[in-house]
C-alpha positions as CSV (number, residue, x, y, z in Angstrom):
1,X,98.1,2.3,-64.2
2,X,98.0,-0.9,-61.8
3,X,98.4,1.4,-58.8
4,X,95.2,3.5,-59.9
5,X,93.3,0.2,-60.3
6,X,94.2,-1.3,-57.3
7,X,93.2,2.1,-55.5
8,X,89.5,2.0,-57.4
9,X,89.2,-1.3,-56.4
10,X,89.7,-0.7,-52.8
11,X,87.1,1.9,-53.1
12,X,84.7,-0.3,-54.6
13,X,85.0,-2.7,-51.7
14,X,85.2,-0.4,-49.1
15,X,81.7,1.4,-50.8
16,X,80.3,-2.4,-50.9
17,X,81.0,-3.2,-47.3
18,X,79.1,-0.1,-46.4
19,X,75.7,-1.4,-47.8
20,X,75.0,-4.0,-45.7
21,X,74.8,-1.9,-42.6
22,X,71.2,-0.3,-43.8
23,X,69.4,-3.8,-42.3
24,X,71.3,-3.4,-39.4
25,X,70.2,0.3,-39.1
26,X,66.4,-1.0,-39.7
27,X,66.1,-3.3,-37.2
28,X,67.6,-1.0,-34.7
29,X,65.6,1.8,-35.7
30,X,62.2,-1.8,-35.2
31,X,63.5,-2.0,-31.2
32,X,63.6,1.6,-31.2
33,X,59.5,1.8,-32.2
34,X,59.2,-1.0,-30.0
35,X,60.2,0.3,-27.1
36,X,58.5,3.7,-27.5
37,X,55.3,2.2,-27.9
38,X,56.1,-0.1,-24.2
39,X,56.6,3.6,-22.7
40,X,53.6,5.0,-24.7
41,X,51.2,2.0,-23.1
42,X,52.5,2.8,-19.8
43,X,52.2,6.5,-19.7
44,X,48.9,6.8,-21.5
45,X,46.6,3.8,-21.3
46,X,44.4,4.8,-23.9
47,X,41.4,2.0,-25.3
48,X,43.5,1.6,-28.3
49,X,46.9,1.1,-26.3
50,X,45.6,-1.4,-24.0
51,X,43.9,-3.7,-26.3
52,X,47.6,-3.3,-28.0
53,X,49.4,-4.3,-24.9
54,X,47.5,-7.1,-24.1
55,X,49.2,-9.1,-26.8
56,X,52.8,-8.4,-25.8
57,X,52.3,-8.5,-22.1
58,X,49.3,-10.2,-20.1
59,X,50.8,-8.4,-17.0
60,X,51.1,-5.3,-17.9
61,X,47.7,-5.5,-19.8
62,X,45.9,-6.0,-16.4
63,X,47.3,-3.2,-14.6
64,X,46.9,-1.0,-17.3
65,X,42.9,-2.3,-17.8
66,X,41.9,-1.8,-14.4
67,X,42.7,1.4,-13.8
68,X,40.3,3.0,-16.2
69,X,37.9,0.3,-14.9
70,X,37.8,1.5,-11.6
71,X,37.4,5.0,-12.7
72,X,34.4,4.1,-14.9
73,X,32.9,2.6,-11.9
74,X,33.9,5.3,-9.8
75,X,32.2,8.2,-11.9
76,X,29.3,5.6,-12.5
77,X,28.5,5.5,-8.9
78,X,29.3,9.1,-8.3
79,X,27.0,10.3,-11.0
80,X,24.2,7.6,-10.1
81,X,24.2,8.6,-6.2
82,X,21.4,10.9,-6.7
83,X,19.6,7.9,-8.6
84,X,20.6,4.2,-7.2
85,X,21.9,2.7,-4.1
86,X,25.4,3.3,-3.1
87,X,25.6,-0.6,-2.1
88,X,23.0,-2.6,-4.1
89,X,23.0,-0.5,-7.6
90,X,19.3,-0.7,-8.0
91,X,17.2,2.4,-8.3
92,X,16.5,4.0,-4.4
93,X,12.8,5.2,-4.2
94,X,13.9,9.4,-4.2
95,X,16.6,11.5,-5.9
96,X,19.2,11.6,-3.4
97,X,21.7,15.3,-1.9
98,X,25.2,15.5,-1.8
99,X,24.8,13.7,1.9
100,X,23.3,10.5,0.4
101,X,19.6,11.1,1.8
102,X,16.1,12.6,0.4
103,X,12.9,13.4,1.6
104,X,9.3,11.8,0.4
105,X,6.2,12.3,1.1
106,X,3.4,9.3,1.9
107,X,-0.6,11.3,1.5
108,X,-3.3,9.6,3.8
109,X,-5.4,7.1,2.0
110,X,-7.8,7.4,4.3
111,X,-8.9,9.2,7.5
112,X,-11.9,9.6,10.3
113,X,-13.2,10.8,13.5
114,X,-14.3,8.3,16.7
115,X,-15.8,10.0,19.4
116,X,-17.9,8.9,22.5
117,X,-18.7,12.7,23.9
118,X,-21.7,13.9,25.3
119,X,-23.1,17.3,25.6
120,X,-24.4,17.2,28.7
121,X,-26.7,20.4,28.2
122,X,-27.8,20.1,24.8
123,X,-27.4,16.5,24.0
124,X,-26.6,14.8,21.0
125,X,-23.0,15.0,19.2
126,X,-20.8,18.2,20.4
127,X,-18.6,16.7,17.3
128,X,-21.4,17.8,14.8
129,X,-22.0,20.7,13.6
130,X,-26.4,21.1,13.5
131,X,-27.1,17.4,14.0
132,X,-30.7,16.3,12.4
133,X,-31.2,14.6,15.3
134,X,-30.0,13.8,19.2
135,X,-27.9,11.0,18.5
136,X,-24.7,10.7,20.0
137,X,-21.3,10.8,19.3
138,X,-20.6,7.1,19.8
139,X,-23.2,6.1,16.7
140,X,-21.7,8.9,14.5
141,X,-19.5,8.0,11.4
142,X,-17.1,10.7,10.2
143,X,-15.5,9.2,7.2
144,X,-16.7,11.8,5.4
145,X,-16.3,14.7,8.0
146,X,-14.0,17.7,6.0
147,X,-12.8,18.6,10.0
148,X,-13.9,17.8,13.3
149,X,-12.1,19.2,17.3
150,X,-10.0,17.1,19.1
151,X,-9.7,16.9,22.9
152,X,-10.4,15.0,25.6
153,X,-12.3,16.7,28.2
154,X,-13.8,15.8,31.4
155,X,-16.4,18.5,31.3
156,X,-15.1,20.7,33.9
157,X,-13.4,23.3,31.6
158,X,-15.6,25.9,29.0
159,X,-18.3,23.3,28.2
160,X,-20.1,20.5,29.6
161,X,-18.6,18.2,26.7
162,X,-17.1,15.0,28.1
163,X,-15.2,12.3,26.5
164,X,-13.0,11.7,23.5
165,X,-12.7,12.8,20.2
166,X,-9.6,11.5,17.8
167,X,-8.6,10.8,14.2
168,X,-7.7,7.7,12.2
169,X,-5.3,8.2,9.3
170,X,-4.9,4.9,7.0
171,X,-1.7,5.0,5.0
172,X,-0.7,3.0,1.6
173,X,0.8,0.3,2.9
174,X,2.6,-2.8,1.6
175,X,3.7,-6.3,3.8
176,X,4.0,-4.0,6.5
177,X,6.1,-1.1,4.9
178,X,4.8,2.0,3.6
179,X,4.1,2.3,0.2
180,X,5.4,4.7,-2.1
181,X,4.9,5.6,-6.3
182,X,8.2,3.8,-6.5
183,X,7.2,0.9,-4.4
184,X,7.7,0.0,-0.6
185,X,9.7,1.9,1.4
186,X,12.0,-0.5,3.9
187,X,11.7,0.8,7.0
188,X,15.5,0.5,7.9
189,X,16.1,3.7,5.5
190,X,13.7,6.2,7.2
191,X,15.8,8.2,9.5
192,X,13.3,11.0,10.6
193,X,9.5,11.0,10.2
194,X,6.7,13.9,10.4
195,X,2.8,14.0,10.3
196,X,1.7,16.7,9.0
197,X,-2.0,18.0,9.3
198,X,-4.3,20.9,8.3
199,X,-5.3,22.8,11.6
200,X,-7.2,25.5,13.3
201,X,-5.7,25.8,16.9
202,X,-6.4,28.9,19.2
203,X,-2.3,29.0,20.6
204,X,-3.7,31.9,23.1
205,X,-5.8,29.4,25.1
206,X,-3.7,26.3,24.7
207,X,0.1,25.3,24.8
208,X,2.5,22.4,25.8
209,X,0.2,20.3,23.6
210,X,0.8,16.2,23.6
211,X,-0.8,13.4,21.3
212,X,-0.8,10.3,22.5
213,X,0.1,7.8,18.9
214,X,-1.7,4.4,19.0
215,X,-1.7,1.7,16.3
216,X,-5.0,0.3,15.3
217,X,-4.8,-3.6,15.8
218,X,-4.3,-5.3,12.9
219,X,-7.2,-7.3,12.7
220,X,-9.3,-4.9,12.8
221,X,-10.8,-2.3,9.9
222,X,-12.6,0.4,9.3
223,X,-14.8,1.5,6.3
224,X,-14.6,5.7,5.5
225,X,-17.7,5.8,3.5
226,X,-18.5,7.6,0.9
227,X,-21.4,10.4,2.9
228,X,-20.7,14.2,1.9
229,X,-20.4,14.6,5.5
230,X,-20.3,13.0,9.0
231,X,-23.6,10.8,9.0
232,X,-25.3,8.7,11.4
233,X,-23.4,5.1,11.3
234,X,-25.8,2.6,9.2
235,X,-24.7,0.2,6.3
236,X,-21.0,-1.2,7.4
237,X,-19.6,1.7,8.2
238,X,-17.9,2.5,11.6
239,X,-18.4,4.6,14.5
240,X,-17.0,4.4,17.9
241,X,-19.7,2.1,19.2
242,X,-19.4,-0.5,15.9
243,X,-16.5,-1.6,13.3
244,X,-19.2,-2.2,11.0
245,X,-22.9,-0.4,11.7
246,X,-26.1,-2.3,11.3
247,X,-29.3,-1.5,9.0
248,X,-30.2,1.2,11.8
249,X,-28.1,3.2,14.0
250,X,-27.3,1.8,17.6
251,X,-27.4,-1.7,16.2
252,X,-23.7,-3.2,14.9
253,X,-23.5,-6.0,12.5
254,X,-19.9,-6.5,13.8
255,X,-19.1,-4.2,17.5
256,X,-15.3,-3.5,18.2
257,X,-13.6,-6.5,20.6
258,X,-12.8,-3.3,22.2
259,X,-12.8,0.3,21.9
260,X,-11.0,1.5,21.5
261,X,-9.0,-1.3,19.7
262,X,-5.3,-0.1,19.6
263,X,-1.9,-0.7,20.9
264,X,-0.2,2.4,22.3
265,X,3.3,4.0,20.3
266,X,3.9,6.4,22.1
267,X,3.5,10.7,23.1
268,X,4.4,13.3,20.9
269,X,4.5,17.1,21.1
270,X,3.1,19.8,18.9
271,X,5.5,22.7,18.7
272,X,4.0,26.0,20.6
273,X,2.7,28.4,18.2
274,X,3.3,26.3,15.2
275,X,3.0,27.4,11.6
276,X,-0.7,29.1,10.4
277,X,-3.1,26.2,9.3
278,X,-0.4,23.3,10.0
279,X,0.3,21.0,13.1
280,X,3.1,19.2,12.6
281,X,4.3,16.4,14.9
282,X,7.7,15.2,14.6
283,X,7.2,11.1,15.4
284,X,10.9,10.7,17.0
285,X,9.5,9.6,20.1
286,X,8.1,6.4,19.0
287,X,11.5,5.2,18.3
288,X,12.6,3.4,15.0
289,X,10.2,3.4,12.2
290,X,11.1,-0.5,11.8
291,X,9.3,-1.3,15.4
292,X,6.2,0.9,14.6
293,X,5.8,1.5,10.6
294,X,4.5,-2.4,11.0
295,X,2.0,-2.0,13.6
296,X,0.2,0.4,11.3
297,X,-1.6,-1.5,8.9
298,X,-5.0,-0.7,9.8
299,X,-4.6,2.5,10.4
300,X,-2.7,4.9,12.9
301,X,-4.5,6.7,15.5
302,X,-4.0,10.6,17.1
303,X,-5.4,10.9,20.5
304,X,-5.4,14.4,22.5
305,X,-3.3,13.5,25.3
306,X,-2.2,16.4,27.6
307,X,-1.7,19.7,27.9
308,X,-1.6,23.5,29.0
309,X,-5.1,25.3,29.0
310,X,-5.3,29.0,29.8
311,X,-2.1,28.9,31.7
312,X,-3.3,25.9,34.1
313,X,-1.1,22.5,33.1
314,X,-3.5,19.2,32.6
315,X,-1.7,15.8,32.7
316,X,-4.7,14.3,31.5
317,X,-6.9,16.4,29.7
318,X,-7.1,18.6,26.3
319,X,-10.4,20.7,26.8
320,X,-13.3,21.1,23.8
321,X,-12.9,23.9,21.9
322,X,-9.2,24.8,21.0
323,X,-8.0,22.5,18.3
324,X,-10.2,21.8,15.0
325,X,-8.3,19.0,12.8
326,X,-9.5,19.0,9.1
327,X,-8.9,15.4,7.1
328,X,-8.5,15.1,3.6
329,X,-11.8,15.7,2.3
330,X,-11.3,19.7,3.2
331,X,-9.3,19.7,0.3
332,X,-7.0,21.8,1.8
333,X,-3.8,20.0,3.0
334,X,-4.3,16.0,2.4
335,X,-2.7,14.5,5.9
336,X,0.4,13.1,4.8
337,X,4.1,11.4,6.7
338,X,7.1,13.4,5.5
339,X,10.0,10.7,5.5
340,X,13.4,11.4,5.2
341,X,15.3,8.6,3.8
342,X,19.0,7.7,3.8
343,X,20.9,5.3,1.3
344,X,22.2,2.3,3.4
């Protein structure tokens, strides 16, 4: 009987000294969780896991936070490219293409005729259609004209019309920058520029058509009126001969200090056979838009300047008769600059 007690016994102990391993088993099976979730924070940085992280490990926590960070701002700017500006964040004046750039377009605020021609068999205004009376050009104001020829002629061509007839366009304009819906435009970001104008040109007759671009000065202005048509220059309006027209025509309250009183940009070319009803003149040739878009507060000016007339080339002269610009009062096609712009 003692031998079968002692044997329980040692079972008893041996059972006991068993139990105290289950702690041990816990705490191993605590560094085990711990340690998964170290390798869970590194492989998946999830919001939840990071905030985690950052109280056991600063380090770690500031890997693992920037790199969703930087993605954020990555697909911010990616999906805001069409919207803001790459560099600055704020909101860029067009909705942008894949290449970063966009296209606007600035309408005339306001536009005219000058002329100083002279019929010299009829009289009067060549520029006029039916004139109420034998005025000439030079006295005329065309604010209100819906379309009016263009050349420069010496009278030597189809007609006995000599002199000048050419259009002022007046764009929105803000501390020297074109002005847009959105606001100014800054100059630097206008890449490519385009006037575009309703036209009637016979492309049989003429060809290898120039305009000469001139910027009015800028102290100097010019009222457009508000005449259904051209009209003889009274009241503060402006004709060739006045800035501002008197009571009567022929007499100016204030004449031009010269006339005419512009600063020249530059030549562009009309394209040959250009589209039906359209002249469009790309304005590369004046150079950037930061050295001119300034200069053309008060207005900017399209003078016939050269070109080829029934096959015979004139390096001074665009004959009466060929091209008919209309402005925006033909309600037709409002003038208007075709900017395309480019983030910085």
């Amino acid at each position: 009987m003692s031998i079968r007690l002692a044997f329980a016994c040692s079972f008893v102990l041996v059972a006991l000294s068993a139990c105290p391993s289950e702690p041990s088993g816990d705490s191993s099976s605590d560094a085990g969780s711990a340690t998964a979730a170290t390798t869970t924070t590194t492989d998946a940085t999830g919001p939840t896991t990071t905030s985690e992280s950052t109280t056991d490990a600063g380090s770690t926590t500031t890997t693992t936070t920037s790199t969703p960070t930087t993605s954020t701002s990555s697909t911010t700017t990616d999906d805001s490219t069409s919207e803001t500006g790459a560099t600055t964040g704020e909101p860029f004046l067009c909705a942008v293409e894949p290449d970063g750039c966009c296209v606007i377009t600035i309408e005339v605020e306001a536009d005219t005729f000058f002329s100083d021609a002279v019929d010299g068999i009829g009289g009067g205004c060549p520029v006029v259609q039916g004139p109420n009376e034998q005025l000439d050009c030079e006295h005329w104001s065309f604010g209100k004209a819906q379309a009016a020829p263009l050349f420069k002629d010496n009278g030597m061509f189809d007609s006995a019309v000599a002199g000048t007839s050419l259009m002022a366009l007046r764009f929105p304009m803000q501390d020297g920058a074109l002005l847009s819906e959105d606001g100014p435009i800054p100059s630097e970001v206008i890449v490519a520029s385009r006037l575009e104008l309703a036209a009637q040109i016979d492309w049989d007759k003429i060809s290898d058509l120039q305009f000469a671009v001139h910027a009015l000065d800028p102290d100097e202005s010019w009222q457009e009126g508000d005449a259904l048509d051209a009209t003889p220059c009274i009241d503060g309006l402006s004709s060739w001969a006045c800035a501002e027209c008197g009571p009567s025509p022929e007499q100016c309250d204030t004449p031009w200090a010269s006339m005419p009183p512009m600063t020249s940009l530059g030549v562009v070319a009309a394209p040959d056979s250009g589209g039906p009803g359209v002249l469009a003149l790309d304005l590369a040739a004046l150079g950037e838009p930061s050295s001119w878009v300034p200069a053309i507060t008060s207005g900017l000016v399209l003078a016939p300047s050269s070109s080829t007339y029934e096959g015979m080339a004139n390096e001074e002269w665009v004959p009466f008769g060929p091209i008919v610009v209309e402005a925006r009062e033909s309600q037709s096609l409002t003038p208007r600059l075709h900017l395309t712009l480019c983030q910085p």
